[in-house]
C-alpha angles and dihedrals in degrees: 000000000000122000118222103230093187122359103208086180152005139195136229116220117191101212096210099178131007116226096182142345131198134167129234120200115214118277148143122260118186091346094304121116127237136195126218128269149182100216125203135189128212128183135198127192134205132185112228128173103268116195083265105041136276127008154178124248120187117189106193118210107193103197112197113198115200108237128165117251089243078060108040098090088048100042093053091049089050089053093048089052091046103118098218084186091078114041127355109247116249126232130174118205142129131281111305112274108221109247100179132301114351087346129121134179122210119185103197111236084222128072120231098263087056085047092050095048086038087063112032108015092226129125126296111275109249 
């Protein structure tokens, strides 16, 4: 896992509606370490003017949030619980890394216990 030396900026995603949501224990993948994550999908869709009429377009944006292993199941529960009709979930990364066609990956600079305070201002989950 990279680690940021000096972070010039950051930016704010309003997560609006989630489309799916796994979770990923640590691990390491071609001898490089990884951290755990809850990961969620959004997608947004636009309608664009295809060669044979109107289409649909998705662009997929794939957000990882670092979470320890010992978190990950609560964390998970606390996201599915999450009630997006009522407020957007707010996530702070970097810019979107491309993953393929109409598809972006954001890793959050913050840890799920930072997400969770972020949006709601209540204790750590345990």
């Amino acid at each position: 896992m990279a680690k940021i030396l000096k972070r010039g900026f950051s930016m704010e995603y309003r997560i609006l509606e989630v489309s799916s949501q796994k979770v990923v224990e640590s691990g390491e993948y071609q001898g490089n370490k990884y951290t755990g994550s809850v990961q969620i999908k959004a997608i947004t869709i636009e309608q664009v003017e295809g060669e044979y009429g109107l289409e649909e377009k998705e662009m997929i944006v794939l957000f990882k949030i670092p979470t320890p292993d010992d978190k990950l199941r609560s964390f998970n529960e606390w996201l599915r619980k999450y009630d997006f009709d009522k407020e957007p979930l707010h996530i702070v990364g970097g810019i979107p890394r491309d993953s393929g066609k109409d598809s972006y990956q954001v890793t959050s600079y913050l840890n799920s216990d930072e997400v969770i305070q972020l949006n709601t201002g209540k204790a750590k989950v345990s």
